[in-house]
N, C-alpha and C positions, 0 to 999 in steps of 0.2 A: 523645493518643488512642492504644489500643491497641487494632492492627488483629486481633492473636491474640482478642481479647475483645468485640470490638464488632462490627456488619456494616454502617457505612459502604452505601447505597446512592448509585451515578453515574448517571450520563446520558451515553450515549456516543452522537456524531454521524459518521455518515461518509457527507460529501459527494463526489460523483460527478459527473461531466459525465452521468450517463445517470441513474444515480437515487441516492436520498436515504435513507438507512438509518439510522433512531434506537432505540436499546437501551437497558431500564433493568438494569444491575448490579449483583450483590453477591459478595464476592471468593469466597465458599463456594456458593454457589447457582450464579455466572455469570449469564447471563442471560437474567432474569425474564422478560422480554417484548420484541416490538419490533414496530417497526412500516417498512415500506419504502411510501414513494411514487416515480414521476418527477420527476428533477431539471426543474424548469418553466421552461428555457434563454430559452424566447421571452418568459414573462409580464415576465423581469428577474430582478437580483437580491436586490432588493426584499422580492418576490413568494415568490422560494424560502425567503429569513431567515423570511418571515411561515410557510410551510408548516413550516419547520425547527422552531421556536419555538412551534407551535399541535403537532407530535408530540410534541414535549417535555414539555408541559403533560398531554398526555392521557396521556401515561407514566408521569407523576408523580403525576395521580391513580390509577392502575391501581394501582402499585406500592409506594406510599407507605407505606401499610400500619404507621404510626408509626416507620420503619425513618430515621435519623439520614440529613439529603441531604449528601453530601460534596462535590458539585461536577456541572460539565456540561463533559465532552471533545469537543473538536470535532478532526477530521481533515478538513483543506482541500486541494486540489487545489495544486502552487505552479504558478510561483514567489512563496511566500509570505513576506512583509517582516515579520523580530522582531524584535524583540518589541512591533511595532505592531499586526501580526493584518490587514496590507495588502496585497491581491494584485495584482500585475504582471503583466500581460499574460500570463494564462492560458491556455494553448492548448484547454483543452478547457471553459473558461469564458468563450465570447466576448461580450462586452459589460461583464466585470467587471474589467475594467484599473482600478488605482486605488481597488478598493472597500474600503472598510474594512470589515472584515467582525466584526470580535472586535466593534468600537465598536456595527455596527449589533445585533448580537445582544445584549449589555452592556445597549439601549436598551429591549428587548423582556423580556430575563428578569431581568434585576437581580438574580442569581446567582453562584457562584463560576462562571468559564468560565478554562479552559485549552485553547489551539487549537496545533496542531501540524499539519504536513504531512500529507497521509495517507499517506502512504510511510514517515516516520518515526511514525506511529502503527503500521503495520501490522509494520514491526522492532522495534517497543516489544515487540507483542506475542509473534512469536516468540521475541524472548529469553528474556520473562517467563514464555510459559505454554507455546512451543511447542520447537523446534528447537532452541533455544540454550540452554533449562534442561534438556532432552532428553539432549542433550549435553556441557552443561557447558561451554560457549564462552562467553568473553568479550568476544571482537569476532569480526563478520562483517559482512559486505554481503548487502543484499536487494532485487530486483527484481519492481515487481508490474507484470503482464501485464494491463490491463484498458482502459478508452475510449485512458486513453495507458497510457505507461512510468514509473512512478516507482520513486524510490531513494530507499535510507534504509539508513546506515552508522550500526556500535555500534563504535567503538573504546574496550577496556578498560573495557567497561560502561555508555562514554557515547554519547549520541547525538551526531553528529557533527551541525552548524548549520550552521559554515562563520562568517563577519564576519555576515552579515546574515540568515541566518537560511536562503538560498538554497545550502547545500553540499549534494552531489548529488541533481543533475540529470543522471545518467547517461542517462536517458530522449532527452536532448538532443546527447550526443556523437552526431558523424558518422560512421555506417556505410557509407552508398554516396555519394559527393560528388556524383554526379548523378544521386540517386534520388527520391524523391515529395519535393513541399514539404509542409514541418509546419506545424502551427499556430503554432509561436515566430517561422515565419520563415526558416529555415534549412531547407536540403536534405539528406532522406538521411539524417534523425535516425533512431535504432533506435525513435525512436515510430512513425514510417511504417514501420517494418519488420516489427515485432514487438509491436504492441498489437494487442485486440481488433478496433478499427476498422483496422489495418492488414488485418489477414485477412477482410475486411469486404471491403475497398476494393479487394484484391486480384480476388478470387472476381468482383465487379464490372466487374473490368477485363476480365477474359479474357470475361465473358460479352457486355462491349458490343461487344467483336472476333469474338464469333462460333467462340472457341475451348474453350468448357468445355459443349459440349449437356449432362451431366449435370445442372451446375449449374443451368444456367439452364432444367433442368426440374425440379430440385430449387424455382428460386426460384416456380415459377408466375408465378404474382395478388399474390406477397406485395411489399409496399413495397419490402422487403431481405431479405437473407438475413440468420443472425447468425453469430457465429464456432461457437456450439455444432452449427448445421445443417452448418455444411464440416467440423466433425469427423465427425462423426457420418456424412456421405460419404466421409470417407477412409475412414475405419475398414469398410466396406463397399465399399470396393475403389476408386472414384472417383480413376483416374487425376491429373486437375488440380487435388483437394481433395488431393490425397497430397503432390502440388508444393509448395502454397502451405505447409503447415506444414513440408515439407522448406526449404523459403527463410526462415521463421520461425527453423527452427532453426538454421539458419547464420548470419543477422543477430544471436541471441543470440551466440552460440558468437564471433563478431569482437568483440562488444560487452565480452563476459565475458573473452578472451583481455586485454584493454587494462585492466581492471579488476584480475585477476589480476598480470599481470604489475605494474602499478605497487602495489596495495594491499597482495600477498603472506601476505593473512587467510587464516584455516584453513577460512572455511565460506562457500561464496555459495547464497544464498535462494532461489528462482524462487515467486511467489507472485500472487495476482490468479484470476480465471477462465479465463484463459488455461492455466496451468498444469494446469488437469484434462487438458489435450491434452498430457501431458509423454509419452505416448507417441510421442503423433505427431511432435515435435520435438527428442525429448532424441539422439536418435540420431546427426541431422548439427548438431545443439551443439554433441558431446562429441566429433564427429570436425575439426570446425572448431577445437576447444578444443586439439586436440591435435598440430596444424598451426600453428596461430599463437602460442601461449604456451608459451614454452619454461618459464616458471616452474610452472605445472600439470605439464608431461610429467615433471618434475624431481621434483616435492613431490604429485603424486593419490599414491590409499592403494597402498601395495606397490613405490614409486620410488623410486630411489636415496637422495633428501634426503628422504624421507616421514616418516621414525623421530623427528624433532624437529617436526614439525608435532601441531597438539592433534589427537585422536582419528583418530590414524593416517597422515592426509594430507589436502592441500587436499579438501575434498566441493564439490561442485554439489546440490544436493537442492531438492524442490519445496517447495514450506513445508506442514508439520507441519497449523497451520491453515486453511487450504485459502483462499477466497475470505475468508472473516468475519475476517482476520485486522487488516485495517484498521478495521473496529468494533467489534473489541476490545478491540485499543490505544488508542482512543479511551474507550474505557469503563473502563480502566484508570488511563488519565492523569491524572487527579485524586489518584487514589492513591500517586502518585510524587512528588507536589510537596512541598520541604520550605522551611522559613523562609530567607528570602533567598535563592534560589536561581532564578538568573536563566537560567529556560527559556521558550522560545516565550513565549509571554503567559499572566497568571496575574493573574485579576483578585478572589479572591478573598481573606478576610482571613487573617492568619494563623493566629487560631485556631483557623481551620474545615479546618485543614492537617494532615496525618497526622504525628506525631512522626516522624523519621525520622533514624538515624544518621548514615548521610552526606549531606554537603551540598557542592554543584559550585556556581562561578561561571562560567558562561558554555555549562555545557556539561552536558548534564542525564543524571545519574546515574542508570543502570539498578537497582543492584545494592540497593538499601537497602532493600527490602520484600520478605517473601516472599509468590507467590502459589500459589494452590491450586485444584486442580480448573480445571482450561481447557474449561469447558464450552462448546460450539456455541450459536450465535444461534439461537433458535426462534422461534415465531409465525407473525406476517406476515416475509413474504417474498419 
């Protein structure tokens, strides 16, 4: 198949602990349409494959339009087991320990499907459409800010898996040893620090003590607050909203100091919803970044060792593609897979597979396609 000549349309899936976003794709248009519902936590997970799999279907009649179907990318929450397509005790997918998820959807659409993390979808995509073609980088690390913390590493163009499928889970290193419990389990993860529901939980905390009146005249009547409303009060002066993403950005800023220092890549990502607040956090990030990792203070742009690092010097940058960039790379995943090449899970046949110069065993090859136009997700939303 020649992708210069043909337009291939995907299915791109990005599941969510909070909601469910499916996009139909094509590498010159971008994408066509979509549709976002609630992830449906209580009905099961069941329940969500069936909602997942009934968007899919109505996308595909929308979209179809005689346009050649090349596959369905799915972005799952992990810790996710490959190239089974089975998730482990999910912190923001509670009651899906265990579930097979590639096999139940397999059962529903009888399709080509390719599933990956959504962490490592959402690095797919910066490499491909945003920050790291932008740039010209071959390897980087990237953090999305969203219900948790995920991570997704490109070394030398490839995605990094790890033996089982589970390599970073930065979201899970320990930032305070005796700070909030996560959903893994563990104390002090940079998820209870620095995720959307982190800044949730926070805002929560001081208003049940009695210490944030703003806030919790900000909250009224409402159920919750969200992370967008305590921005949107700092940024209007709200002393205790100005706190919580000052602590945000320090929990990144220790998280990224240990990342940095052992990984020594020339680019880290900050990507998710969380990230439109890279005002309100980037500040005491970079001054935490600056205190803890002697290998940053060494190689950022304009430092002593910076002259040998790619484009200047270590970057921190918020990602290029803003929130969509995890159901992009989902939308795009399909388009990377080549014969024999043992990524994530790939249940489709090979001839329904983009011809594709290189081919990785174990370790899935960014660089072999070129893509065009990084169009934004429209529609619903």
């Amino acid at each position: 198949m020649d992708l210069e000549k043909s337009q291939p349309m995907t299915i791109g899936v990005d599941l969510g602990g909070t909601s469910l976003r499916v996009a139909a794709y094509t590498r010159d248009d971008g994408v066509l349409d979509s549709i976002a519902l609630p992830t449906r936590l209580e009905a099961g997970p069941l329940a969500v494959v069936d909602d997942m799999c009934g968007a899919i279907r109505e996308l595909i009649d929308r979209c179809s339009q005689g346009r050649e179907f090349c596959g369905i990318g799915i972005g799952s929450p992990g810790p996710l087991e490959l190239p089974a397509g089975r998730l482990h005790h999910p912190p923001n997918l509670p009651g899906w320990d265990g579930f097979h998820l590639l096999a139940e959807i397999e059962k529903r659409m009888r399709m080509p499907i390719a599933i990956e993390s959504d962490a490592n979808a959402a690095a797919l995509a910066e490499y491909a459409l945003g920050l790291g073609k932008l740039l010209g980088i071959e390897s980087f690390c990237m953090l999305t800010l969203g219900t948790g913390v995920g991570n997704g590493i490109v070394l030398d163009g490839k995605l990094w898996h790890g033996a089982t499928g589970m390599g970073g889970e930065a979201g899970h290193m320990t930032i305070f040893p005796n700070g909030q419990v996560c959903g893994c389990g563990n104390t002090g993860c940079l998820e209870t620090c620095a995720s959307a529901t982190a800044i949730i939980n926070a805002a929560e905390r001081l208003i049940a003590a009695g210490k944030a009146p703003g806030l919790a005249t900000l909250k009224g009547d409402q159920t919750a607050l969200t992370a967008l409303d305590i921005a949107e009060a700092a940024r209007q002066g709200d002393l205790d909203a100005q706190a919580i993403y000052l602590e945000t950005g320090r929990a990144l800023g220790i998280g990224l100091a240990g990342l940095i220092n052992i990984l020594n890549l020339p680019l880290y990502v900050i990507g998710g919803g969380v990230a439109n607040s890279w005002d309100l956090f980037s500040p005491s990030m970079f001054e935490e970044l600056e205190r803890r990792s002697y290998v940053y203070a060494l190689t950022a742009p304009g430092r002593p060792a910076s002259t040998g690092v790619p484009c200047g010097g270590t970057q921190v940058r918020p990602a290029k593609l803003g929130a969509d960039a995890g159901l992009l790379g989902a939308c795009i995943l399909p388009l990377y897979l080549s014969r024999g090449m043992l990524v994530s899970a790939w249940s489709g046949k090979p001839e329904l597979l983009p011809a594709i110069e290189r081919q990785s065993i174990g370790n899935f090859d960014l660089r072999a396609v070129n893509t065009s136009n990084p169009s934004q997700p429209r529609g619903d939303r």
